[in-house]
C-alpha positions in Angstrom: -12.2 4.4 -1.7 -11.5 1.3 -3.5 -13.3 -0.4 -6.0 -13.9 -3.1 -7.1 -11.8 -5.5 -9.3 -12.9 -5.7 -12.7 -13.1 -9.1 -13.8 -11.8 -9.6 -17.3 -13.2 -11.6 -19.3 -12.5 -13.0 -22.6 -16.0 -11.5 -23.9 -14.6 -8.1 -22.5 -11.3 -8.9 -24.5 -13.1 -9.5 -28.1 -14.7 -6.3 -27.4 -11.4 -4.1 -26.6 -10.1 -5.9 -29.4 -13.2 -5.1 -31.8 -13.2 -1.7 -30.9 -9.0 -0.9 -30.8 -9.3 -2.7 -34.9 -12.4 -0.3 -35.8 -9.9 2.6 -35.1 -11.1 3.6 -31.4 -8.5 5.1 -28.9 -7.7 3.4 -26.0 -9.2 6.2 -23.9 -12.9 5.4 -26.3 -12.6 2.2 -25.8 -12.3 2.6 -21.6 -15.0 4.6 -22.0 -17.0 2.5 -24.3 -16.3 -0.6 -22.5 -16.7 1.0 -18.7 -13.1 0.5 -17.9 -9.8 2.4 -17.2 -7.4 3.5 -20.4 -4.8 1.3 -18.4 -6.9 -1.8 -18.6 -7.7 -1.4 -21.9 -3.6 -1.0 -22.7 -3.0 -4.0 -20.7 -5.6 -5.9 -22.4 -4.2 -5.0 -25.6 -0.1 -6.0 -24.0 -1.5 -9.4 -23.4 -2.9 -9.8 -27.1 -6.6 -9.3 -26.3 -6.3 -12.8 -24.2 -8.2 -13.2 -20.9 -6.0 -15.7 -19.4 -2.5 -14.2 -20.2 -3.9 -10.6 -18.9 -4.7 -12.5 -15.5 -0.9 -14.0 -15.8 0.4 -10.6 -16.8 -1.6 -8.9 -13.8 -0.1 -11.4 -11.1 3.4 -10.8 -12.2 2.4 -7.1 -12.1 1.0 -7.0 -8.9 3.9 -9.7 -7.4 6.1 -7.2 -8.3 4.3 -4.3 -6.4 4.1 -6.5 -3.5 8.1 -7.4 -3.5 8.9 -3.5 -4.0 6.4 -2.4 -0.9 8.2 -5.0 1.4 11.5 -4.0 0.6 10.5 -0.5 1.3 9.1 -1.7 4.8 11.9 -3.7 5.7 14.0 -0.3 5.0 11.7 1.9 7.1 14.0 1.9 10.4 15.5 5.4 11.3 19.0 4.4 10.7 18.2 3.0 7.6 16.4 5.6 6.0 18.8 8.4 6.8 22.1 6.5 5.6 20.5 6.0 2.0 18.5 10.1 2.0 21.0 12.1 4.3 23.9 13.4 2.8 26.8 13.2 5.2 28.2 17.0 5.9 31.3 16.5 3.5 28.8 15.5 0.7 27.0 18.8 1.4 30.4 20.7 1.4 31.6 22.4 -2.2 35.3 23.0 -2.7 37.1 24.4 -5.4 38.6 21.2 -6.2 34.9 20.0 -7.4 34.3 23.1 -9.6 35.1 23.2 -13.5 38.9 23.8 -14.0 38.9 26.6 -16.5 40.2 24.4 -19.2 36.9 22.4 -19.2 35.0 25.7 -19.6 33.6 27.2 -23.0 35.1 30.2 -23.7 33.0 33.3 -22.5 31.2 31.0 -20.2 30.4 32.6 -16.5 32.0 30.8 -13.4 30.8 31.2 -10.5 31.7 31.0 -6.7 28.5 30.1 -4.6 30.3 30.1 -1.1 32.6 33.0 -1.7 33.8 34.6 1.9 31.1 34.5 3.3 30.8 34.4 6.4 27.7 33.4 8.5 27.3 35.7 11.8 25.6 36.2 14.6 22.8 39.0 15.1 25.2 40.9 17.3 22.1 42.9 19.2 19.4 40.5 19.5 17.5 42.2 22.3 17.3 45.2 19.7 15.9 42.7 16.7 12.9 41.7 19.3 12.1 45.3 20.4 11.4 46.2 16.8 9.2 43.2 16.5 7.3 43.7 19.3 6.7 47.2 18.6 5.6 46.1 14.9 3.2 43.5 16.9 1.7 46.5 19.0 0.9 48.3 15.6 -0.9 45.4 14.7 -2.5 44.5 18.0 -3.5 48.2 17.9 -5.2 48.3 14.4 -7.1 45.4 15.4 -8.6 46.5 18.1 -9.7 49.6 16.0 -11.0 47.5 13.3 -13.6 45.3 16.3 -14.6 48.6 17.4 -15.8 50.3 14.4 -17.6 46.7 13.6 -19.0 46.5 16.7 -20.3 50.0 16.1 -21.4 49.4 12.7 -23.3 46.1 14.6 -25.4 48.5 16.8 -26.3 50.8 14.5 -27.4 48.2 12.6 -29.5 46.9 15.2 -30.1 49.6 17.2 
């Protein structure tokens, strides 16, 4: 939900200005003034003037603008996955890109993240989805068990 814009005015200015010198927070003087703790900072960056917070705004919101088109015009695929994706040597660690011991502190652990290991297959896979649809029949099971008492509960309830 939007709102909307405020506009600032040089009356609103004075006051921000009146209140910030009388020793208010910037977060009082939002509050005092019905605006956001940003505006009032803003107000106060542009030296409590109405005309060069306008400015200041407009380069502000120029600059938004410029930064959400240059994001748009990056949105293709290709694009996006050249600048986000590491390629698979990026991803890879070797030993040549760990510490050499010389650069370590003395007592200091090192240690290998990839060692030897090795990833492998499930050798028995039919045996992995046995167990878990005999741990699905336990559930299926309890289930049912569980709608019959609270169907039975139900009638004697209402019965």
């Amino acid at each position: 939900m939007s709102k909307t814009r405020l506009n600032v005015t040089q009356g609103l200015c004075d006051h921000v200005q009146i209140l910030m010198k009388g020793g208010a927070t910037a977060k009082t003087a939002g509050f005092l003034t019905g605006i956001s703790q940003s505006t009032v900072s803003r107000i106060m960056a542009a030296g409590y003037d109405a005309e060069q917070f306008k400015a200041n705004n407009e380069q502000r919101r120029e600059k938004d603008n410029t930064e959400r088109q240059r994001i748009k015009q990056l949105r293709t695929a290709n694009e996006l996955q050249s600048i986000y994706s590491p390629t698979p040597d990026e991803l890879r660690f070797t030993q040549t890109q760990a510490k050499a011991p010389e650069d370590q502190v003395p007592g200091q652990m090192t240690m290998d993240l990839l060692g030897n290991v090795k990833m492998e297959e499930p050798q028995d896979m039919n045996k992995m989805m046995r167990f878990q649809a005999a741990q699905v029949d336990k559930i299926l099971m309890k289930l049912s068990q569980l709608n019959d008492n609270v169907c039975q509960l139900l009638r004697a309830v209402n019965g």
